[in-house]
Phi, psi and omega in degrees: 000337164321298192295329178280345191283283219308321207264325151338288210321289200315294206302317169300318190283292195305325186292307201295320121023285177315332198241009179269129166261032182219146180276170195301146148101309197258155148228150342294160155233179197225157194235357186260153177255152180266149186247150196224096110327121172227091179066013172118347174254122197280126168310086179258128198317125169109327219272145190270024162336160189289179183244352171296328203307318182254020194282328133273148192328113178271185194238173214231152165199147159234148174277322185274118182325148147211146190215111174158221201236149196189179218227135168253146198201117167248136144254076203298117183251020179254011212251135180293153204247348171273359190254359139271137195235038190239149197258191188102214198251124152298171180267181183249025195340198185265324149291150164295143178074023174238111208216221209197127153216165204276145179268306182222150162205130191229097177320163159062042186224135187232191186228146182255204225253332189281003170115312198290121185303104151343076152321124162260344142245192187299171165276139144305348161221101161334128171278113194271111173325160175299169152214060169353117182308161156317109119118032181264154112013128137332106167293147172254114171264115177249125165262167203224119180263139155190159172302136182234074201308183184290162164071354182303125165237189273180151181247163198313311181320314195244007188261165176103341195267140188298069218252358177286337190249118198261040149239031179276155182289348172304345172265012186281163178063004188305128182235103173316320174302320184288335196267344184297287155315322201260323205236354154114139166324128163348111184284328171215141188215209196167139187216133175243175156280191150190142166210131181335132174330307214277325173273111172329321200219211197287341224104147191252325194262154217223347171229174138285150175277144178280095163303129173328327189250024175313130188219137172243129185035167169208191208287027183227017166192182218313143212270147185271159147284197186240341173131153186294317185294306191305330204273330197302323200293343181305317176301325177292296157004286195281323171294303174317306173282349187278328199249004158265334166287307149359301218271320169269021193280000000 
C-alpha cells in the first residue's frame, strides 16, 4: 500500500504544479489558460519561440463564457533593473534585479460567441513585439486576461505614463500586480520565452545588473515576489509534504 500512496501524492502535487499559467515564482498569478496564437502557432506556458515569430499582435480566446468587460495585458518580466535608470522602487521581475515592462494593453475587450476575445476601442498600450537584449537570457512574457470595471482607471503605480508610445520608456516598470489589487486576481493568463534573433545559444547573464540605487517595492506598493528559485524551493516544500501525507495514508 505504500507505493500506491507515495505515487498519488507525487501525481497529485506535481499536476497542481502544472496547471498554474503564470510563471513560478510571479504575481499575481492564474490557473485557466488563455489560449494565444501567433499566426497559428499556439502559445503553451513555458515554450521558447523566435522572436520574428511574435513581432505582431496574436490573436487571444478563452474557452470558458464571460460577461462584462476585461482587460488584455503582456508583460515583459525580465528587463534588467540597470536598464531603468529612474530611482525609486521597482516592479519585481522574476529575477533578482530584474523588473518589468509592458508590451500591450488593451481595454475594452469582451468575447465574442466563437471563443475569441473582441477589442471594443484602441488599446491603452500598442502591441509592441518582444525585442530581447543581445546576449541575454530568454525573456519570459505574460499575458493576463482581467476584469475591467466601470470607470476603470489605471492605479497610481501606472498612471500618468506615456503608454501610447510603444518605445516610450514609461512602459518600463510597469506593475500588474498593482492593477491587480484594484480590479481582482487574473482570470486567465498565459507565458512565452522569447530570445533575441542574434543570439546562439541561452545567453550569458544570468541576472540582471544591480543599479547602486536599486530598491524593489516598499510598504506603499504592490507587495514583491521572491523570484522563481525562492517560490519553486516554497514548491518543492509543499510537494514533499503533500506525498509525505499521501504517503502515511
Amino acid at each position: 500500500m505504500y507505493t500506491p500512496s507515495w505515487t498519488a501524492a507525487c501525481a497529485l502535487a506535481l499536476s497542481t504544479l502544472a496547471s498554474a499559467q503564470t510563471p513560478p515564482g510571479s504575481s499575481p498569478s492564474a490557473s485557466q489558460n488563455l489560449a494565444v496564437s501567433y499566426n497559428g502557432t499556439q502559445v503553451t506556458p513555458n515554450v521558447l519561440l523566435p522572436q520574428p515569430l511574435v513581432a505582431t499582435q496574436p490573436s487571444v480566446t478563452y474557452s470558458s463564457a464571460l460577461n462584462g468587460t476585461y482587460m488584455l495585458a503582456l508583460l515583459d518580466l525580465s528587463i534588467s533593473a540597470s536598464s531603468y535608470n529612474a530611482s525609486g522602487p521597482k516592479a519585481p521581475g522574476l529575477e533578482p534585479c530584474r523588473t518589468t515592462r509592458l508590451h500591450w494593453l488593451q481595454g475594452n475587450v469582451t468575447r465574442a460567441s466563437n471563443g475569441s476575445l473582441v477589442a471594443g476601442s484602441a488599446p491603452i498600450a500598442m502591441y509592441a513585439g518582444p525585442m530581447p537584449p543581445l546576449n541575454d537570457i530568454p525573456h519570459t512574457y505574460t499575458f493576463y486576461l482581467l476584469r475591467q470595471p466601470a470607470n476603470f482607471t489605471l492605479p497610481a503605480w501606472d498612471a500618468g505614463r506615456d503608454l501610447l508610445n510603444a518605445s516610450a520608456s514609461a512602459r518600463m516598470n510597469f506593475s500588474i500586480q498593482a492593477i491587480a489589487n484594484q480590479v481582482g486576481a487574473p482570470v486567465a493568463a498565459n507565458y512565452m520565452r522569447v530570445q533575441n534573433a542574434k543570439n546562439n545559444a541561452t545567453g550569458t547573464a544570468s541576472n540582471g545588473t544591480c543599479p547602486s540605487n536599486s530598491t524593489t517595492g516598499n510598504a506603499g506598493t504592490p507587495a514583491p515576489y521572491t523570484g522563481v528559485a525562492a517560490t519553486m524551493g516554497a514548491n518543492a516544500a509543499l510537494v514533499l509534504v503533500a506525498v509525505l501525507a499521501f504517503a502515511l495514508l
